[in-house]
N, C-alpha and C positions, 0 to 999 in steps of 0.2 A: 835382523829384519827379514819377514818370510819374502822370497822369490816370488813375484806374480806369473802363472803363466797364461795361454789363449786359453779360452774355457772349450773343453772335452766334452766328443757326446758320448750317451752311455755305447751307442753301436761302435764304437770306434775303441774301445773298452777289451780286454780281453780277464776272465776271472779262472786261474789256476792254483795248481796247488803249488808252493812255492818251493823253490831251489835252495839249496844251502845257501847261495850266494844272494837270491833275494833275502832271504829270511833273516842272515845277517845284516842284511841294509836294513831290514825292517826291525830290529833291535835296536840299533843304532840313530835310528831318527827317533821312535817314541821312546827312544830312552833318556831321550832331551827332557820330555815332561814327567816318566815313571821311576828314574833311575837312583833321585835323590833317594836317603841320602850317600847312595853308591857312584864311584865315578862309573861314566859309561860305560868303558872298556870288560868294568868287572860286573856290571849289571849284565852284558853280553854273555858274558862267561857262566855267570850264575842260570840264566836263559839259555844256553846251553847244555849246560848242567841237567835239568830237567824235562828235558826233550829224552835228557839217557835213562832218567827212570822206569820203573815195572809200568807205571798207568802211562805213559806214554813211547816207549819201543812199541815198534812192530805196528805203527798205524795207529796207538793208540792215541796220540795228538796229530793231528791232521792242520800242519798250518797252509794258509791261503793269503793269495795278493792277487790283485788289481794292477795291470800297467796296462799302455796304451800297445795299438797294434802294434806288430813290429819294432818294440821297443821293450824288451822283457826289464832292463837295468832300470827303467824308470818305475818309483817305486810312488803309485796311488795313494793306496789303502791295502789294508791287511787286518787277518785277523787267526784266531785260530777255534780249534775244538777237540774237544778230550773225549773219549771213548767212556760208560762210567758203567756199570751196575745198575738198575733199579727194579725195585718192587713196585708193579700195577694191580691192583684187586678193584674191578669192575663191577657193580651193584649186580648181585649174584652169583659172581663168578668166581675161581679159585685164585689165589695170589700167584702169579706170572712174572718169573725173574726174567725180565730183559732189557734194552740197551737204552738207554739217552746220553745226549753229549753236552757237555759244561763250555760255553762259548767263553773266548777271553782273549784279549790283549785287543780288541777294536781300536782299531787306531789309524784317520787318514794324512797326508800327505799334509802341512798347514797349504801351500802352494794349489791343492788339488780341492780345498776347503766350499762349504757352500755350493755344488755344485750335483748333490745325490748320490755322489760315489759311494760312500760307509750305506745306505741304504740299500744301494742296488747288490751292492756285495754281500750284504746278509742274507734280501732273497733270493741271489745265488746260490749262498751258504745252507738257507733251510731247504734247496733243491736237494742240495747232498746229502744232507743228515736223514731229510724220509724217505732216503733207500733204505736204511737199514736201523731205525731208532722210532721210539715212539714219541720222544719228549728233548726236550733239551731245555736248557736253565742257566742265564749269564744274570751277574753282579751288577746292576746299572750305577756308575757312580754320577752320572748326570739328571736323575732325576726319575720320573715316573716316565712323563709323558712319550718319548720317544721312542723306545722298546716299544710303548705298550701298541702304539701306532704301525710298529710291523709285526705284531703279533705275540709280543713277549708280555703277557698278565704279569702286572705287582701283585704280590703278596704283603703280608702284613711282615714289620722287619722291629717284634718288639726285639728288647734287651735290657741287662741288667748289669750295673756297671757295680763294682765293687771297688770304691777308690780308698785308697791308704791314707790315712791324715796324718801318719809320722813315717819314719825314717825306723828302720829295723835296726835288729832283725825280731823277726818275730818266732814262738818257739814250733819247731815240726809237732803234728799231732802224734800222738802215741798211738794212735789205732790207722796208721797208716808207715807205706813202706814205697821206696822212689821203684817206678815202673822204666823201665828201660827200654830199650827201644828193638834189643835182642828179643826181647819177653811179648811183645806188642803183636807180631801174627795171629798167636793162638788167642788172645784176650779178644780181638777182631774177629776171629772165625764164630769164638762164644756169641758174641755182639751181633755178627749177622746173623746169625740163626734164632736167636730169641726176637731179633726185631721180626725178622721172617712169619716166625711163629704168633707172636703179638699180632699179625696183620693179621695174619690168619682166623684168630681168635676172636678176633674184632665183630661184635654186635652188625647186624647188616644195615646198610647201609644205604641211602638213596645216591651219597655221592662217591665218584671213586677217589680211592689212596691211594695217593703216590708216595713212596720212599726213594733214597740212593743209599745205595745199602754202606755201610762203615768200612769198609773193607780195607786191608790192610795195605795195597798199591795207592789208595785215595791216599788216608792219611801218613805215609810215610811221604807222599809228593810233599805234601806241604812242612815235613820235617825237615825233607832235603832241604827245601826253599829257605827254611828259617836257617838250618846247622851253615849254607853259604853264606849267609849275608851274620848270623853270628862271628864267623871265624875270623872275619874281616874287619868287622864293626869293633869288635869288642876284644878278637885277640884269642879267644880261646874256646870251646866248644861246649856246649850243653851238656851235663850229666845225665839229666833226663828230658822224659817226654809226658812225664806224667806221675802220678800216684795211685797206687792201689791200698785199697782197705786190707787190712793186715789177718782174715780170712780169705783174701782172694775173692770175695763175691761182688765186687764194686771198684772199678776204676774210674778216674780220669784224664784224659789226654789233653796237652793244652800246647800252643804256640806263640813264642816270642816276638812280636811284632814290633821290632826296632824303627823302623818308620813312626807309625802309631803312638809308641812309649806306653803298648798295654799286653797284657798276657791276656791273649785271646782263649778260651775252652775250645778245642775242635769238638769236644764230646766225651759225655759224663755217662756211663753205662752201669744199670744197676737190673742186670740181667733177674728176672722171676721164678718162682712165683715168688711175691715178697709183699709187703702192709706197704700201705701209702705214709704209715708210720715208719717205718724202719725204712725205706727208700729213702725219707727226707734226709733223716739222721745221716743215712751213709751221705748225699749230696751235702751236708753240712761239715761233715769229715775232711772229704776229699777239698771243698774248698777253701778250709783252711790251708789244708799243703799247697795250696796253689798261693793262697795272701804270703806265704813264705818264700816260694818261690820268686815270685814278682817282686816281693822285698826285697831278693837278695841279689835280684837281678837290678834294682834301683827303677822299677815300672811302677807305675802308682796307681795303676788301676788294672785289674779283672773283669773281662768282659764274658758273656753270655750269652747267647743269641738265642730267640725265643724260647723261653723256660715254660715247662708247663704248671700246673698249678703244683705238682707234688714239686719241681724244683726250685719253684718260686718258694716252698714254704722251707726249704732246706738253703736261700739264697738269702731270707728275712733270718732265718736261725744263728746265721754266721754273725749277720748285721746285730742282731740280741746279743750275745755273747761277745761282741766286739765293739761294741756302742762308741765305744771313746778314741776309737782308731780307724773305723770302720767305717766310712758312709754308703748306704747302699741306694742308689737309684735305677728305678724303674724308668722307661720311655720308647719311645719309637723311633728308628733310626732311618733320617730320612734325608742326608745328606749323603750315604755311600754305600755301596754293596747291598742296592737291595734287591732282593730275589727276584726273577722274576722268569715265568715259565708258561714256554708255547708247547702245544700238543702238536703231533704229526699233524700233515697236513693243514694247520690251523683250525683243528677242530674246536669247537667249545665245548668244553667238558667237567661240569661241576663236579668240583675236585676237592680232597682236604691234603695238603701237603704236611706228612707226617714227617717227625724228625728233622723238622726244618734247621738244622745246626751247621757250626761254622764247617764240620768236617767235609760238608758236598762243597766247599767253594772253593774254585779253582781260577 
């Protein structure tokens, strides 16, 4: 049963960046609601874990709490933000690598509930982010409407789910080889720079493009996230992180999401120049090694997050070729993690969010 207490005003409020020791409390209370299916103690552990990675040492996760005056121990509301990478290209202008930050773990006090505290602490939050970022982009898993009401735009959150209808195993393709997680830097470095370049190349435009670029501190965060809660869960550790086409010109990178019960794509890369022909094929490749994967891992579905039309034709390909094992569905995903992204300042800024994939979510 939650604790009632006297209802707080916001002046009575203090909004800092938090202490080891809050931030520990602050793991521990919403790890009541996030933690399944980890006992707490090791969801903490894991949330620590990842505070010591590349994309987040030295600043580069910034967490924040809410406690009242003179009472730093009492824990509000909290949240945090990651430092990211991104590409901006401005209608006319050259493509401009610089900073947004990825919001996440929002979470208030039940006790402190209904009362505009998780609100006032965001717009605190985006006080700090437009000193030094252009953009920032959190996962809403409650819906549209509330982000969008302090400034966070949905996006559109199609997907494509690839569910298993038997029990494997199913066989590795021959024109692929397992990508490992040693090998994965420079496969990233290739990645941001054709995306880089892609922007660049890109037809002009009336609206601006936004990217986060693939970069290899992003998706190794979420390797780390998965290889904890693998070792624990399951007893033994991942081999890989992904598949590559057995030329090197096409990978992709994918994660275990034990929670879920699905092998999510962080990102499928099929660097150019290349036919809209030959790009599907390779996405048709690489996802079979992933339906092998997921099989062998007992997950029954492969997700995708916004595919575009050449992945979508290489996402139907797998589905032909696998008719009898294979269901594949299209839809919009509008129950969880859907994107959604405020400009500095709360500018309005007709935008296209390019590379909208799972690898920016943090």
């Amino acid at each position: 049963m939650t604790e009632t207490v006297p209802a707080i005003a916001l002046a009575d409020v203090v909004f800092t960046e938090a202490s080891q020791a809050q931030q520990t409390l602050a793991w521990e209370l919403n790890g009541v609601s996030w933690a399944a299916p980890m006992p707490i103690a090791d969801y903490v552990q894991r949330e620590r874990h990842l505070s010591q990675q590349a994309l987040s040492q030295e600043g580069g996760t910034r967490y924040w709490v809410l406690h009242p005056k003179g009472k730093p121990e009492v824990f509000i509301a909290g949240c945090e933000c990651t430092r990211k990478t991104i590409f901006v290209r401005h209608p006319g202008d050259l493509v401009q690598t610089t900073t947004g930050y990825a919001v996440a773990g929002v979470f208030t006090n039940p006790a402190y509930r209904k009362q505009g505290m998780a609100s006032h602490m965001l717009r605190c939050l985006q006080d700090e982010m437009d000193k030094d970022s252009e953009a920032s982009v959190l996962y809403s898993d409650i819906g549209r409407i509330y982000y969008a009401q302090l400034g966070w735009a949905p996006f559109p959150s199609q997907q494509a789910t690839l569910q298993l209808l038997m029990e494997g195993p199913f066989a590795s393709p021959a024109a692929t080889r397992p990508l490992k997680i040693d090998d994965l830097p420079a496969f990233c470095d290739r990645d941001v720079a054709d995306l880089k370049a892609r922007l660049a190349a890109a037809p002009a435009s009336k609206k601006t493009s936004l990217s986060f670029a693939p970069t290899f501190p992003q998706l190794a965060w979420q390797l780390a996230r998965e290889d904890s809660m693998t070792r624990l869960l399951r007893g033994r550790p991942t081999k890989t992180c992904g598949a590559v086409t057995s030329d090197g010109a096409a990978w992709i990178v994918w994660y275990h999401d034990w929670r879920e019960q699905k092998l999510k794509v962080q990102r499928i890369a099929v660097p150019g120049p290349i036919s809209d022909a030959d790009r599907a094929a390779a996405v048709t490749v690489l996802l079979q090694a992933a339906l092998v994967e997921a099989s062998a891992w007992n997950l029954q579905k492969v997700l995708v997050w916004n595919p575009d039309s050449v992945v979508t034709r290489g996402i139907k390909g797998v589905g032909n070729a696998h008719e009898d094992v294979v269901k594949v569905v299209f839809n919009e995903r509008l129950d969880g993690s859907i994107p959604s992204l405020r400009w500095k300042e709360g500018k309005n800024i007709s935008m296209d969010w390019v590379e909208n994939e799972y690898y920016a979510w943090c």
